[in-house]
RONU-528423 format. One record per residue (C-alpha): residue number from 0; x negated, y negated, z negated. Coordinates in Angstrom, 2 decimals. Layout:
<pts>
(NUM; (X; Y; Z)) ...
</pts>
This chain:
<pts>
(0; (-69.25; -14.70; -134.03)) (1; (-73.01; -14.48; -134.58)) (2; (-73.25; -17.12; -131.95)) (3; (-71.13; -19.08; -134.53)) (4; (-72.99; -18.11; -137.38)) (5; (-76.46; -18.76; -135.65)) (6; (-75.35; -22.55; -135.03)) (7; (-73.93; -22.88; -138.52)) (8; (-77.20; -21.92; -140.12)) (9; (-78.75; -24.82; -137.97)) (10; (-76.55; -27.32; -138.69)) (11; (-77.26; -26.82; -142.64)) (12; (-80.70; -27.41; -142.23)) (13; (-80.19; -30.82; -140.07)) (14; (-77.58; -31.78; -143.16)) (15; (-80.71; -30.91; -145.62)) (16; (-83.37; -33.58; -144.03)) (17; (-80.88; -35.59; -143.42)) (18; (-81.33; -38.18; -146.68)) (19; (-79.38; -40.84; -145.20)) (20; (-75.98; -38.73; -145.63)) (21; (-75.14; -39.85; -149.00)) (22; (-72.39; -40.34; -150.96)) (23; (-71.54; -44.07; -150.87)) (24; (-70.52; -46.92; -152.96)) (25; (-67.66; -48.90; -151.30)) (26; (-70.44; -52.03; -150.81)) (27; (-72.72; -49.42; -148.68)) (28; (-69.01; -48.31; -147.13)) (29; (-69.95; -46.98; -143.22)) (30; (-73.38; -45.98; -144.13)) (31; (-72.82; -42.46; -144.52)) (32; (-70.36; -42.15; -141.51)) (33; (-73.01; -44.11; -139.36)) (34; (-75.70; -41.41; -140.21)) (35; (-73.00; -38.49; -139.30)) (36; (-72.50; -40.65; -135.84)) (37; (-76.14; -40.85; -135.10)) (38; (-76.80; -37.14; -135.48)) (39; (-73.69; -36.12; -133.75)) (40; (-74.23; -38.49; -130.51)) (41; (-77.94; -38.84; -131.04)) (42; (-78.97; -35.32; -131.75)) (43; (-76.66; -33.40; -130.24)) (44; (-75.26; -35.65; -127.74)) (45; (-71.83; -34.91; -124.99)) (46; (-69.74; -32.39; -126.81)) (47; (-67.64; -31.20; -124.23)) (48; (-65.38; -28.23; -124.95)) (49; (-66.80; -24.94; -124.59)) (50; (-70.08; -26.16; -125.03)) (51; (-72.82; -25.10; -127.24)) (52; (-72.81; -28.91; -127.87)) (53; (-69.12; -28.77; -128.89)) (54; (-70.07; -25.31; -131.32)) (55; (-73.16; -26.87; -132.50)) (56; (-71.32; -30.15; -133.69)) (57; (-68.47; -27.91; -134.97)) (58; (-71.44; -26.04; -136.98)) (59; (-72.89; -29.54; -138.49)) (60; (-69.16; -30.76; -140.02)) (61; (-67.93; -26.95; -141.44)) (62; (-71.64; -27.62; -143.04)) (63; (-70.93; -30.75; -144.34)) (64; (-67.54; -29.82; -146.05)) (65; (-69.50; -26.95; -147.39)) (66; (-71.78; -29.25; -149.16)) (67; (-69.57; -31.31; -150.20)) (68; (-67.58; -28.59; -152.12)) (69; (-64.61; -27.45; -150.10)) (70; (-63.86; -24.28; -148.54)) (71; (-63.85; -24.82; -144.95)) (72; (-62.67; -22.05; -142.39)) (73; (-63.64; -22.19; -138.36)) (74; (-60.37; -21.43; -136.08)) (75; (-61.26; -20.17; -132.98)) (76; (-59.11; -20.76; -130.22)) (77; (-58.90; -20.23; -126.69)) (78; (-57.56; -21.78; -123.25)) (79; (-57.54; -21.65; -119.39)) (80; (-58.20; -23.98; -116.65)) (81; (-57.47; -23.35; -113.08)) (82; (-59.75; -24.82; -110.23)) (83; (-58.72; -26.21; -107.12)) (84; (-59.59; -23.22; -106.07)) (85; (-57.32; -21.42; -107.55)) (86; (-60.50; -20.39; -110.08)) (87; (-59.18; -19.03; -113.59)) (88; (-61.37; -19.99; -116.37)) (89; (-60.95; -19.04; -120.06)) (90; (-62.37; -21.57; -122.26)) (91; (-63.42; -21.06; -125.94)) (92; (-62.95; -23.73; -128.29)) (93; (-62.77; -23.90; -132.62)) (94; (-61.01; -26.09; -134.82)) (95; (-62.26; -26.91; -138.73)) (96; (-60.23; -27.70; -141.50)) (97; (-60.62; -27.81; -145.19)) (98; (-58.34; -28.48; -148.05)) (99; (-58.67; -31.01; -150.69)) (100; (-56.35; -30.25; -153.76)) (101; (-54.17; -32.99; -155.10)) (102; (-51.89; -33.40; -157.88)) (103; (-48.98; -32.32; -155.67)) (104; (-48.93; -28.86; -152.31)) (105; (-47.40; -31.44; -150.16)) (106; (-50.37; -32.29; -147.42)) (107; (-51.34; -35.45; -146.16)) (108; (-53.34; -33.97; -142.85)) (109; (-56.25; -36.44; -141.53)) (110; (-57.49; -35.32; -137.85)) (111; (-59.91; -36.52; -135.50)) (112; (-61.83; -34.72; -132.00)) (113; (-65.14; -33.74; -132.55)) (114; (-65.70; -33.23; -128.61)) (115; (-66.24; -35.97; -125.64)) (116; (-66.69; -36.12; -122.18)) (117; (-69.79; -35.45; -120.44)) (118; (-70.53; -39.06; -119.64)) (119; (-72.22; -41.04; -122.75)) (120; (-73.03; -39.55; -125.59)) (121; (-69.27; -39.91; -127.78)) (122; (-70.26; -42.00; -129.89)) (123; (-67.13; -44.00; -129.81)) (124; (-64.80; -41.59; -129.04)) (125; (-65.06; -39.23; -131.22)) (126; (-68.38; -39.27; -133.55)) (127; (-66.90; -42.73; -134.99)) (128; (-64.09; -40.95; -136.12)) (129; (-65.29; -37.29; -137.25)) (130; (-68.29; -39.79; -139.48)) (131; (-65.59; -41.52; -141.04)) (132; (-63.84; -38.34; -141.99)) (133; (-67.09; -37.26; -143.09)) (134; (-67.75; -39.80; -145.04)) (135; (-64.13; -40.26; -147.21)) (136; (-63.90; -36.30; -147.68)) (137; (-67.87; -36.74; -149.89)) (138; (-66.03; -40.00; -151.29)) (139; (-63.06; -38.20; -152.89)) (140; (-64.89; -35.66; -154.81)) (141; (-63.37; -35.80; -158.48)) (142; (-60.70; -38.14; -157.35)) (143; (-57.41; -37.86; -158.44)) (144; (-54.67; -37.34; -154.85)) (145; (-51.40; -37.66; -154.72)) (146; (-51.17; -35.44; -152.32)) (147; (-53.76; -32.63; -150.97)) (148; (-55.63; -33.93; -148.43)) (149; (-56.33; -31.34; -145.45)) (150; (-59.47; -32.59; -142.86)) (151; (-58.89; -31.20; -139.28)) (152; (-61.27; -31.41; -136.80)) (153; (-59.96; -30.30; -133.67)) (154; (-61.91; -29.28; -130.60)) (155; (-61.11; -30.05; -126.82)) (156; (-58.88; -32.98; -127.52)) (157; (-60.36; -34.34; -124.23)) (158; (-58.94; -31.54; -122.24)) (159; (-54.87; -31.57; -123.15)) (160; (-55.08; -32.31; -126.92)) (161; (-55.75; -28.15; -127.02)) (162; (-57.17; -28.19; -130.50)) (163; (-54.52; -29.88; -132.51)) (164; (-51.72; -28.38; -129.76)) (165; (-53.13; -24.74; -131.27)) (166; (-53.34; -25.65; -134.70)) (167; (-49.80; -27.40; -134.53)) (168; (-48.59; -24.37; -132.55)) (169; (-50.03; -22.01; -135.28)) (170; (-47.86; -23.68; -138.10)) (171; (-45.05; -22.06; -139.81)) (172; (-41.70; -24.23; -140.07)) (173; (-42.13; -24.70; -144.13)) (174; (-45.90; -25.89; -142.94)) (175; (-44.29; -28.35; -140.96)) (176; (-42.07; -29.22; -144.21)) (177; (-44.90; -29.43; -146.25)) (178; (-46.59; -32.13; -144.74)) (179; (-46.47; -35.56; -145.86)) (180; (-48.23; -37.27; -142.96)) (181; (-50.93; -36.75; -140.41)) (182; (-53.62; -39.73; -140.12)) (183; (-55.19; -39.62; -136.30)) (184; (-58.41; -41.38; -136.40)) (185; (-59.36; -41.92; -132.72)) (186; (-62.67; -44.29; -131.40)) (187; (-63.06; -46.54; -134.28)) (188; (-66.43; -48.45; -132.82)) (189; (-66.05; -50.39; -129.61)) (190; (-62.89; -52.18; -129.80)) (191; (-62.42; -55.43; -130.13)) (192; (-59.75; -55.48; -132.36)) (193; (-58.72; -52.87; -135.01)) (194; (-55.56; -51.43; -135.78)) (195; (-53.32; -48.75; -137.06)) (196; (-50.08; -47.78; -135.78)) (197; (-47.08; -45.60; -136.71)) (198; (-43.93; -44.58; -136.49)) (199; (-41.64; -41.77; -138.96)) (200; (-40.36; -43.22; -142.30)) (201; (-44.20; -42.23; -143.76)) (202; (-45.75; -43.47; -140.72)) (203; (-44.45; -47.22; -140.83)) (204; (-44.70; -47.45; -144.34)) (205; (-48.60; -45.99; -144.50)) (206; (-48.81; -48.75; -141.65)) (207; (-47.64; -51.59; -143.60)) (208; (-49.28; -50.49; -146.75)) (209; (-52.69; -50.44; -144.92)) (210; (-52.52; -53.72; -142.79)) (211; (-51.16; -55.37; -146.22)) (212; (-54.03; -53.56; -148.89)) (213; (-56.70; -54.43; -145.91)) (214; (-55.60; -58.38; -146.45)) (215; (-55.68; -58.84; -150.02)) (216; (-59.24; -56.62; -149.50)) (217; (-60.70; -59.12; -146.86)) (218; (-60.75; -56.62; -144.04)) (219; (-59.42; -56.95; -140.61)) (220; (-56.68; -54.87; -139.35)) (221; (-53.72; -55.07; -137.53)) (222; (-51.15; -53.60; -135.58)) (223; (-50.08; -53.72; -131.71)) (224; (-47.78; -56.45; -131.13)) (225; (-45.37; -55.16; -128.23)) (226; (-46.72; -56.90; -125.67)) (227; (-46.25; -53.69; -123.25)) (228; (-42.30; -52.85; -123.54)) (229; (-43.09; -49.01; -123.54)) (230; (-44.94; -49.23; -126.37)) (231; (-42.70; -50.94; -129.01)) (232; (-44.75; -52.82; -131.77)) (233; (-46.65; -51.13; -134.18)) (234; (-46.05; -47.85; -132.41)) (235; (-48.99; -46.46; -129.73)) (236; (-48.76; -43.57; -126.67)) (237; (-49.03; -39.98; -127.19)) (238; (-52.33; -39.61; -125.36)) (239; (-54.29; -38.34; -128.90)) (240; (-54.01; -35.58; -131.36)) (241; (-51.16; -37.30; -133.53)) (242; (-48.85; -36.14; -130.28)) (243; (-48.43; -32.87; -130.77)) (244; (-47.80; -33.30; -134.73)) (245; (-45.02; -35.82; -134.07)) (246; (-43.44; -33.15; -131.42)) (247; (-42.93; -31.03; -134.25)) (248; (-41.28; -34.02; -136.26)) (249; (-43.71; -34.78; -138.25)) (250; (-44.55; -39.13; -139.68)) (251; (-47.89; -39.93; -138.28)) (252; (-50.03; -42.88; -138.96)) (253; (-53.39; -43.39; -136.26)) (254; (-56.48; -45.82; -137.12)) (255; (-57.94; -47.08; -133.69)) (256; (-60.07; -50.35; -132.34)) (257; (-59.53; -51.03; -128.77)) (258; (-57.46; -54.53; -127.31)) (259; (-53.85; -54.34; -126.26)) (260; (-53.75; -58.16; -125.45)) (261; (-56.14; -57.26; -122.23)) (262; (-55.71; -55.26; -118.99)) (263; (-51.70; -53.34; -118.48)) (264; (-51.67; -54.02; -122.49)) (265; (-51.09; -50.93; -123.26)) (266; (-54.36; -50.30; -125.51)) (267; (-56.80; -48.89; -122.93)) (268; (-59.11; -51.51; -122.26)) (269; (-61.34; -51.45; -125.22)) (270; (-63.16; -55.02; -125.09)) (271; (-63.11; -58.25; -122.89)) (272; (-66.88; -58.05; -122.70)) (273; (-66.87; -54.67; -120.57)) (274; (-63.63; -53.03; -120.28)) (275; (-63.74; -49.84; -121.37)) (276; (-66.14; -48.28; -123.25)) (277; (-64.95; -44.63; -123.97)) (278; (-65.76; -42.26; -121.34)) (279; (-68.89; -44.19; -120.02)) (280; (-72.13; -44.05; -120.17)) (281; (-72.08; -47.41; -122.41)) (282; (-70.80; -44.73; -125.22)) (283; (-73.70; -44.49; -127.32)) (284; (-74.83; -46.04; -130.40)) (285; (-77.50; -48.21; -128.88)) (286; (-75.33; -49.74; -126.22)) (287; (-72.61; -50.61; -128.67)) (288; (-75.29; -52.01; -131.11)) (289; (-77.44; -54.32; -129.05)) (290; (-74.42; -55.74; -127.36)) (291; (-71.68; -56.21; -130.09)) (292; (-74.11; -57.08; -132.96)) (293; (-72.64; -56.05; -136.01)) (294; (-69.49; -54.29; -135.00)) (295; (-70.41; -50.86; -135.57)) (296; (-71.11; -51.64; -139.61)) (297; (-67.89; -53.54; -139.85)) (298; (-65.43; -51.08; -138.26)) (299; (-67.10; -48.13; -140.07)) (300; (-66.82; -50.18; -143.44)) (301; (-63.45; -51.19; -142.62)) (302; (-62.22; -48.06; -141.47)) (303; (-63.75; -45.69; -144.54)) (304; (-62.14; -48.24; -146.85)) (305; (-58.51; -47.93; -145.21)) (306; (-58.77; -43.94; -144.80)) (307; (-59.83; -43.96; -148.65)) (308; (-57.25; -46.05; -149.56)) (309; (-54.57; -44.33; -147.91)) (310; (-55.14; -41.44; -149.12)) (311; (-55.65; -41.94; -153.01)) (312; (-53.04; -44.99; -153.25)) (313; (-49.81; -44.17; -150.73)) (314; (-47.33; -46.74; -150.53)) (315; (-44.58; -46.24; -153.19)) (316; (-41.61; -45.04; -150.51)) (317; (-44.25; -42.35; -149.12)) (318; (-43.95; -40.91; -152.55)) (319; (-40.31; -40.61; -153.08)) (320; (-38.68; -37.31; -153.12)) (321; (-36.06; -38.38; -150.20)) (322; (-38.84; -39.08; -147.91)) (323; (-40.46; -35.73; -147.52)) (324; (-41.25; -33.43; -144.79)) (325; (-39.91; -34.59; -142.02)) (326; (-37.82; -37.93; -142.36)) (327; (-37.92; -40.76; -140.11)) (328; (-38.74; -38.63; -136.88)) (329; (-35.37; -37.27; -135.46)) (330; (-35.81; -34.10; -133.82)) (331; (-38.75; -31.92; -132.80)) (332; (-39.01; -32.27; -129.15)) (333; (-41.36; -30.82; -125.93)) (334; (-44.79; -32.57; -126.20)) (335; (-44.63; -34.86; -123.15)) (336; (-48.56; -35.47; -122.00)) (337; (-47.88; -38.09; -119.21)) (338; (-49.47; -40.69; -121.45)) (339; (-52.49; -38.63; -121.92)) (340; (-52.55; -37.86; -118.36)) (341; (-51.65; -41.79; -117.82)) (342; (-54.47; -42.88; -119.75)) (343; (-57.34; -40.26; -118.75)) (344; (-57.14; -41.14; -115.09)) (345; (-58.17; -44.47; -115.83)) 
</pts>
């Protein structure tokens, strides 16, 4: 714990110089969630779980809701992996979350990974989506929610999707029932495309709410097509941390750039320039700026803009009293992690 603490107290004093971390208009949209990028894969760099990269960038966003007037709280949680060996090794890892209050209990849940792999520096996957986050949780100060919003940023997502499994795990069944939706936001930068996908009655209709609002607002998002038949259209795999929420039966909606038209189709290969760019050493700001001029201001400005708008304007069906908790996924089942297994031997 005074490990914990000792970070924390660091991390507020890189959010005080940091003048760049504003709270935006929506023309500067992306600006504020490009500064939280550049710190967290720039200053701090890999945040692999278990780290003191992984604490110290869990330190910087519990700050950062601090300042921005919530009440965050640090979960703790803990895990073993077993070498080939036959080596036993406990590894500690934290979750954040922080609750917005809206006009009604009922929780919309938005979650993103704030670790990465050792290669790169993450800014892809996952400072693109914890800056977003970031950014629309200093947005919606003073704004009036339909729902509370609840920010979750999970640890060692790049491990087994062990963050959100333990915060899903720690849940109580009327928990479950009490939320609305989860929003994944998962490598929002090197794509070539971007889109959002789900499934659940609230899921589909968050979906077409977003890819129709994003239209009429001039921005560029889609959905996946079907073009792999295990992955019917509009849908995605359950290789990030909206898996373990729809195990439990819960509507999810996920925000992603990447290309499904290239490679098996099935959304892993990120760009037809270079394949892909998550777990790489291409993962960094620079790369992804010098060689996609451009790209990293328009997802971030897309992105923010979508998250905001899905939270403060839901589609009319996700607020009608006979779509709550649960409806529209059929059954809790097991969490099945062959398609994160699938995709992270790639």
């Amino acid at each position: 714990m005074k490990k914990i603490c000792a970070v924390m107290a660091l991390a507020a004093l890189a959010l005080a110089s940091c003048n760049t971390v504003t709270s935006p208009d929506r023309s500067t949209a992306g600006e504020a969630a490009a500064a939280h990028i550049a710190y967290l894969s720039g200053q701090i760099g890999p945040r692999v779980a278990g780290t003191a990269g992984e604490l110290q960038a869990a330190a910087y966003v519990f700050s950062h809701l601090q300042r921005v007037g919530l009440t965050p709280e640090m979960r703790p949680f803990e895990y073993t992996r077993t070498a080939k060996d036959g080596t036993v090794t406990t590894i500690r890892s934290q979750n954040v979350t922080a609750r917005l209050k809206g006009e009604s209990a009922r929780e919309i849940i938005v979650v993103a990974h704030i670790d990465s792999v050792a290669k790169g520096r993450g800014a892809d996957d996952n400072a693109s989506s914890v800056g977003v986050m970031l950014e629309v949780a200093e947005q919606l100060r003073g704004a009036s929610l339909p729902y509370s919003v609840r920010f979750l940023i999970v640890g060692a997502e790049e491990q087994g999707l062990r963050g959100s499994r333990a915060y899903v795990a720690a849940m109580t069944d009327a928990q479950v029932a009490n939320t609305q939706l989860v929003i994944n936001l998962d490598s929002l930068l090197a794509g070539d495309l971007m889109y959002v996908y789900g499934e659940g009655n609230q899921g589909v209709a968050s979906r077409e709410d977003a890819i129709k609002w994003a239209a009429s607002a001039g921005l560029k998002l889609g959905t996946q097509s079907g073009l792999n038949p295990e992955y019917p259209a509009g849908t995605t795999g359950d290789w990030s941390d909206h898996a373990p929420f729809k195990a439990r039966g819960i509507s999810y909606a996920y925000l992603e750039a990447t290309n499904w038209n290239l490679g098996d189709k099935d959304g892993y290969t990120q760009t037809e320039k270079f394949g892909g760019i998550w777990h790489t050493d291409k993962d960094t700001l620079e790369f992804l700026r010098r060689e996609f001029p451009g790209r990293v201001e328009e997802r971030l400005s897309t992105f923010s803009q979508v998250l905001e708008h899905m939270l403060t304007a839901p589609p009319a069906s996700l607020t009608a009293a006979s779509l709550g908790g649960v409806a529209g996924i059929v059954q809790t089942t097991p969490l099945d992690l062959r398609d994160f297994e699938r995709r992270h031997q790639h």
